[in-house]
N, C-alpha and C positions, 0 to 999 in steps of 0.2 A: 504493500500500500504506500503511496505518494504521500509526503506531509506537506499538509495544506498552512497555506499560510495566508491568513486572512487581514493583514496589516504589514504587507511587507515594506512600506514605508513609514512606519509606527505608526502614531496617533493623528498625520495628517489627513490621511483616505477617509477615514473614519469619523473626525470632527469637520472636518468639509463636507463628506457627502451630507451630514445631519442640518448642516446651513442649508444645501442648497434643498433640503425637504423641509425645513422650514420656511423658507421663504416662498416658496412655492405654493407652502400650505397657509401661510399668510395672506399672500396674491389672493389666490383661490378664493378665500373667506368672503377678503373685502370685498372682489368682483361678485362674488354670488350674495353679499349684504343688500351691495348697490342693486343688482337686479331686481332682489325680490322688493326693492321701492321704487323698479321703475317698470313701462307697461310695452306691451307691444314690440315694436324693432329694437328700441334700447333694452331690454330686457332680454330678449334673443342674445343680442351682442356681447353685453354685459356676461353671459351664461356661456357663451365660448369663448371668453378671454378667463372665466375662470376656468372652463375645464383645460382647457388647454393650458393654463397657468400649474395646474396640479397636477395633469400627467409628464408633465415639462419635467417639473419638481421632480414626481415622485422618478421619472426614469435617468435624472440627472445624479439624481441620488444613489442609485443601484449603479451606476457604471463607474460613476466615479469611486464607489466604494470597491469595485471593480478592479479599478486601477491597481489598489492594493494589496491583490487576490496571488498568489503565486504556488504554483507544485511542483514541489524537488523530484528532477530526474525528467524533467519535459517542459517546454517550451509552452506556451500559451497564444493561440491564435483565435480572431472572434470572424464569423461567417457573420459579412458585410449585410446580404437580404436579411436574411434574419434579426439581426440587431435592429435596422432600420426597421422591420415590420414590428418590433417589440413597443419600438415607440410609438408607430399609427394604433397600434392595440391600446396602449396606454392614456392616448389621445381619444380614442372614438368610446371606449369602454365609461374612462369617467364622465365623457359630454353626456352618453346615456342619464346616468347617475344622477349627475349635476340638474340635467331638462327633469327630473326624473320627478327631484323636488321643487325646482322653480317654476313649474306648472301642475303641478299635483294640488288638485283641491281637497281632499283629507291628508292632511299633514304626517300624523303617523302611517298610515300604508306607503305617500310617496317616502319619507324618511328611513323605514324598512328595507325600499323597493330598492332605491336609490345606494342604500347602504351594500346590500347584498351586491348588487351591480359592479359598483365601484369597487369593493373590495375584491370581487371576482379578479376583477379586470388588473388591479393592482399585483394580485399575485401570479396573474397569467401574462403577465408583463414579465414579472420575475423570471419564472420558468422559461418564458421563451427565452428570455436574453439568457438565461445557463446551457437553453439548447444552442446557441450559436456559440457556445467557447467548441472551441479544436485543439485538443491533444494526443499526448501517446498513451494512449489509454481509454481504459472504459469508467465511468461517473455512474454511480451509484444513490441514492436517496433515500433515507430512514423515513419509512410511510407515516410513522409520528408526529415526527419533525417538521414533516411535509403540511401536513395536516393543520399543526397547532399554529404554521406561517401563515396558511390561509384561513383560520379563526380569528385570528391579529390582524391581517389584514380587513376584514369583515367589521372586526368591531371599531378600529380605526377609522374605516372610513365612513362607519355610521358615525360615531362620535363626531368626525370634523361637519358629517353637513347636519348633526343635529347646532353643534355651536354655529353654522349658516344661519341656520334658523332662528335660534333665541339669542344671540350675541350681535350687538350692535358698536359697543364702545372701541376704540381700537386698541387699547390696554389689554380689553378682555380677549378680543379676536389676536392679539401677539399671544397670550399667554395659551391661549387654544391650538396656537399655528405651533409652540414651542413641541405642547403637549403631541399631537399630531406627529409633529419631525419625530420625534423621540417613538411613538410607535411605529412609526415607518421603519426606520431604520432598525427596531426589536425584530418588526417579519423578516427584513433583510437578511439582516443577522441569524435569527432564526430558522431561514430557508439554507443560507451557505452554511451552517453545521450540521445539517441534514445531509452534508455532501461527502461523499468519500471517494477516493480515486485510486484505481488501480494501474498502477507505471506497466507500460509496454517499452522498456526502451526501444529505440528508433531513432536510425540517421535519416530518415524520409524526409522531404520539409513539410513543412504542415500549409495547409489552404489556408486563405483568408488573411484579414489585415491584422498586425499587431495591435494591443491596446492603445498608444502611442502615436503611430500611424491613423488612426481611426477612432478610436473613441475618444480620446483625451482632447484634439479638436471639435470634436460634435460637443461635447460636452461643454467645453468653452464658449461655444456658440451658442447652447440654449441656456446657461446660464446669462451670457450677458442680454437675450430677450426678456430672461424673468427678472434681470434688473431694469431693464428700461423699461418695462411694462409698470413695473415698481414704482416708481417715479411719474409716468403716464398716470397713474394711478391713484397715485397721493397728492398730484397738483390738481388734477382734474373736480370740480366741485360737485360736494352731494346734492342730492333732490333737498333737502332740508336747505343745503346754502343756495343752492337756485333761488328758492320758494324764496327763504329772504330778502333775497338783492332785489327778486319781480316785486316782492313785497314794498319795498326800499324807495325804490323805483315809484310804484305805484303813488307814494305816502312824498314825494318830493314834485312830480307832476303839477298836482293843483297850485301847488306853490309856486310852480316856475311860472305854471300858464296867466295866473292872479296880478303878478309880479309883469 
């Protein structure tokens, strides 16, 4: 058996990957706050900048924590399609989710619906991006293990769209986005000690791109959309500061026109 090594750049992979599912799961929040106060095309739009904010998140998470993934006696190569279809999965599964609650008129069944969905989709993100690694060797998985990743994932992702739901303040929606990172990254984690590897040594080269080559740029890339969108996001004003400034507005009018 190959010894895995889940931090082979110590505690960088690890407390990186946990920002970028935080922030992700912050995005997420706010954009699915916003929508659920606003109606029609804003409210569409609003609901794929967050799902797409928190599949972002959550698959920016898993690779990057990736990065720091290594097995003695073989080389590590990730299969290009595959990786890339991890993240359209991760992208299409939560929008489900996400629509799932911010048009559901009984609040607990879409919350349910939504939860189960999303966390499906969260850990079938996971799995597939483990079926694109390439080595010498065969990958094994403790059905336990397995199991208890995707009940994490499940309750995790109910939990964040239940705080969608009742959390408004943005103190409380950080402290939910923290909580969130932090069960993400438990399934993560929990899914790769599920893993065990059996060494084939082998001079063959192996398919597909290095992590470095290929992921460590992707991953760069969608982290700095979930920061600009971040920014986009926190300048951009709520339905509530609308309403006041029209408000504002309104209440300075007779004044100018009197005047």
């Amino acid at each position: 058996m190959g010894h895995l090594d889940h931090a082979a750049f110590g505690w960088l992979t690890p407390v990186l990957s946990y920002v970028m599912a935080c922030i992700g799961a912050a995005l997420g929040l706010r954009c699915t706050v916003r929508a659920l106060g606003a109606t029609g095309r804003s409210r569409r739009n609003w609901l794929i900048t967050a799902a797409s904010a928190i599949g972002t998140g959550i698959w920016t998470m898993h690779f990057v924590a990736m990065l720091g993934f290594a097995v003695s006696g073989t080389d590590i190569r990730y299969d290009v399609p595959l990786t890339v279809l991890s993240l359209l999965v991760a992208m299409v599964v939560v929008c489900a989710g996400v629509f799932a609650v911010g048009y559901g008129r009984d609040r607990t069944r879409a919350l349910l619906t939504g939860g189960l969905t999303t966390g499906i989709g969260v850990a079938s993100m996971h799995y597939l991006g483990m079926a694109a690694v390439r080595l010498h060797g065969d990958v094994h998985y403790d059905p336990m293990a397995v199991a208890l990743s995707v009940v994490i994932a499940v309750v995790a992702a109910t939990a964040a769209l239940w705080a969608a739901l009742n959390i408004e303040s943005p103190v409380a929606v950080t402290v939910a986005s923290l909580v969130m990172g932090a069960a993400v990254s438990s399934m993560h984690y929990t899914g790769m000690f599920a893993v065990s590897v059996r060494v084939t040594p082998s001079g063959a080269a192996l398919p597909g791109a290095t992590a470095m080559q290929f992921i460590f740029p992707l991953a760069v890339g969608l982290g700095s959309y979930l920061f600009l969108t971040s920014a986009f996001v926190a300048l951009s004003p709520t339905t509530r500061e609308r309403e006041a400034s029209a408000s504002a507005e309104r209440a300075v009018e007779p004044a100018g026109t009197h005047a």
